[in-house]
Wavefront OBJ file of the C-alpha trace (Angstrom):
o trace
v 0.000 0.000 0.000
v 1.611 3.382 -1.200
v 1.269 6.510 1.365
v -1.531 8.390 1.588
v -2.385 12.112 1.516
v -5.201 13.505 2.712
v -6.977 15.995 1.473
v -9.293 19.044 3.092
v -12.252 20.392 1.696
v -11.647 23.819 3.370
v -8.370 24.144 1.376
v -10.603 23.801 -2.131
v -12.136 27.086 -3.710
v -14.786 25.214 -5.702
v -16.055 22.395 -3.273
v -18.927 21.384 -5.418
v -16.531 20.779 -8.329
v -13.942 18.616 -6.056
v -16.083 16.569 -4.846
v -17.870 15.882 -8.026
v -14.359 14.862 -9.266
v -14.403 12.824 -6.076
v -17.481 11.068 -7.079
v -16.073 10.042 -10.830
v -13.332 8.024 -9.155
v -15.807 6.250 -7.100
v -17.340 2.725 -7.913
v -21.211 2.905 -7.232
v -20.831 0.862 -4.294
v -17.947 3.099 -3.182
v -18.077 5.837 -0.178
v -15.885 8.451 0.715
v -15.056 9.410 4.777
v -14.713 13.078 5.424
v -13.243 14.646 8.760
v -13.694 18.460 8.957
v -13.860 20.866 11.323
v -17.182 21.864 12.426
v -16.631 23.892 16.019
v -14.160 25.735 17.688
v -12.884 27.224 14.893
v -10.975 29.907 16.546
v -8.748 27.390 17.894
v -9.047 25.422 14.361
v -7.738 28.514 12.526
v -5.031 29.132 15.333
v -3.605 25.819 14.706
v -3.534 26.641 11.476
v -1.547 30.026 11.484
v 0.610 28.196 13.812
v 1.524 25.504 12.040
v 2.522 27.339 9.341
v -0.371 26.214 7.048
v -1.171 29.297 4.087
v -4.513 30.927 5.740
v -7.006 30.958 2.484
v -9.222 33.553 3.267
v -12.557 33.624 1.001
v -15.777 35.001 1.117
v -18.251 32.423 0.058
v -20.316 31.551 3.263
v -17.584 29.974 5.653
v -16.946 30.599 8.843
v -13.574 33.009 8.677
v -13.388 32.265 4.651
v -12.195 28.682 5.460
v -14.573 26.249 7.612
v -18.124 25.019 6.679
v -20.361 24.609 9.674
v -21.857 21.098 10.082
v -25.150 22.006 8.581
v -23.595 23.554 5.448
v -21.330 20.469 4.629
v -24.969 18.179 4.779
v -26.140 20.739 2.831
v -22.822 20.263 0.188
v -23.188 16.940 0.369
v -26.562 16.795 -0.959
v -26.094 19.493 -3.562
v -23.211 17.188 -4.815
v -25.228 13.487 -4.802
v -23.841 12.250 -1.968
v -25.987 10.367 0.542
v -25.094 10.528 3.822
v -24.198 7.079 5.517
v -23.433 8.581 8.732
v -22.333 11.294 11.009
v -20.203 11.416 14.148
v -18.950 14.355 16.271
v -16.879 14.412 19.397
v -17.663 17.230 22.220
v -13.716 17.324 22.875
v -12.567 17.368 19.325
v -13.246 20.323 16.647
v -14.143 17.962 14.070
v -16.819 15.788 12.668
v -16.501 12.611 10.881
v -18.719 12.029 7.653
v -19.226 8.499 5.735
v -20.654 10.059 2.533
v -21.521 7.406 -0.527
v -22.190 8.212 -3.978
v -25.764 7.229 -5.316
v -25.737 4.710 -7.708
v -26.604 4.662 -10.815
v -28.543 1.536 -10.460
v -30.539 0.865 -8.292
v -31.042 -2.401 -6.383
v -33.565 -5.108 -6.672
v -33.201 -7.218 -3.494
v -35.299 -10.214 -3.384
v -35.535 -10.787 0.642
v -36.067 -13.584 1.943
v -36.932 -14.553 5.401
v -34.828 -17.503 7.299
v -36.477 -17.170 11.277
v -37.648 -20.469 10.469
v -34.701 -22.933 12.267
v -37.805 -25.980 12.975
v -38.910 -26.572 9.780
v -36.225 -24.672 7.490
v -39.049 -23.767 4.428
v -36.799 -21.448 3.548
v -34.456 -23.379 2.237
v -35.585 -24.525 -1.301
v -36.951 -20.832 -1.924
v -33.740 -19.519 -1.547
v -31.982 -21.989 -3.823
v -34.135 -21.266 -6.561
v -33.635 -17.174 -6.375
v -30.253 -17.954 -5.886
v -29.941 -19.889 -8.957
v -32.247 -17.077 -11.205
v -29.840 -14.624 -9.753
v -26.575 -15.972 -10.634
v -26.536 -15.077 -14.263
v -28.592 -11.530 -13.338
v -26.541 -8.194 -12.669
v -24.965 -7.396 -9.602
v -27.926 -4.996 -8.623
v -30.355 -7.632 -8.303
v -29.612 -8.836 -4.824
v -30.567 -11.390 -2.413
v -31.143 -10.152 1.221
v -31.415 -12.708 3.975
v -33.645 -11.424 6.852
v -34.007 -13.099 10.318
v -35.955 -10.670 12.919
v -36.851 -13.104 15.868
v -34.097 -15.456 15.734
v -31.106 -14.338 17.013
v -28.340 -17.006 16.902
v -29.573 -18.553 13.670
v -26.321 -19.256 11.573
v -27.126 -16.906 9.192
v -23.838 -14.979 9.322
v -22.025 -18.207 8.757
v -24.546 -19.020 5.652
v -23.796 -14.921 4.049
v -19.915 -15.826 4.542
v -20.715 -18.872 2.594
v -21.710 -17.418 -0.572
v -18.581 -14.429 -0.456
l 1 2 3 4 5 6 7 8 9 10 11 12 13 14 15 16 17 18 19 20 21 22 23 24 25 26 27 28 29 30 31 32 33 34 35 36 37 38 39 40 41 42 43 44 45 46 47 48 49 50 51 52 53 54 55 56 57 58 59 60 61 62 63 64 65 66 67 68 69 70 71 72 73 74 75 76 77 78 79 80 81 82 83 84 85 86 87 88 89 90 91 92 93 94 95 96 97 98 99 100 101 102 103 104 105 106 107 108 109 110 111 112 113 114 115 116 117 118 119 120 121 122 123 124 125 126 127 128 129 130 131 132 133 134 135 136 137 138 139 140 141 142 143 144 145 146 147 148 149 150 151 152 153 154 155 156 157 158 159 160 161 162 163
């Protein structure tokens, strides 16, 4: 694995275009985790000027020309086609940490199919059947296994089967 370099969004003039770029280099099932700072940004911007980081000063809606505010970036995120996976903050840090995904193209067809049923196991011949009609289909028509009173059913073991 090469290094890495991580990129800000506060350091980009035209956000909407990077991240668009972003989203080209992404496979549909791909998703992109963002860490930016959304509080303190007095401190955030001190840090900055201390650490010798360039201070980009701009005047397009951020909080002292560099930092979106957590409600903007959902906002940016939507305006680009990104759907957000999830969100989480810290009280003691400045930042927040977004899983963003692109929206497919695609969208899936799951066929679900229920396996609570560890008596009897009816489910079984049903889901050899889809499974076989969905072997030579498209990768976007699924099969979802569902179990929602049955807790230690094997049903991890059976998904890890079919990887």
């Amino acid at each position: 694995m090469g290094p890495r370099k991580i990129l800000s969004i506060l350091k980009k003039k035209d956000v909407v275009q990077y991240l668009a770029r972003c989203k080209e280099l992404l496979r549909d099932d791909g998703f992109i985790i963002v860490i930016e700072t959304t509080s303190d940004y007095e401190i955030a911007l001190a840090i900055q000027g201390l650490s010798g980081e360039p201070l980009s000063i701009s005047d397009s809606g951020r909080i002292y020309g560099a930092y979106f505010t957590h409600e903007q970036l959902l906002a940016l995120y939507k305006q680009c086609g990104f759907r957000l996976c999830n969100y989480q903050g810290d009280p003691s840090m400045m930042t927040t940490a977004y899983a963003i995904r692109k929206i497919p193209s695609q969208l899936k067809e799951p066929v679900v199919v229920d396996v609570d049923d560890i008596k009897e196991f009816t489910w079984i011949e049903p889901l050899q059947k889809i499974i076989e009609e969905r072997l030579s289909e498209p990768d976007y028509k699924t099969v979802w296994l569902t179990s929602t009173t049955i807790r230690n059913n094997g049903l991890l073991g059976l998904a890890l089967c079919f990887k």
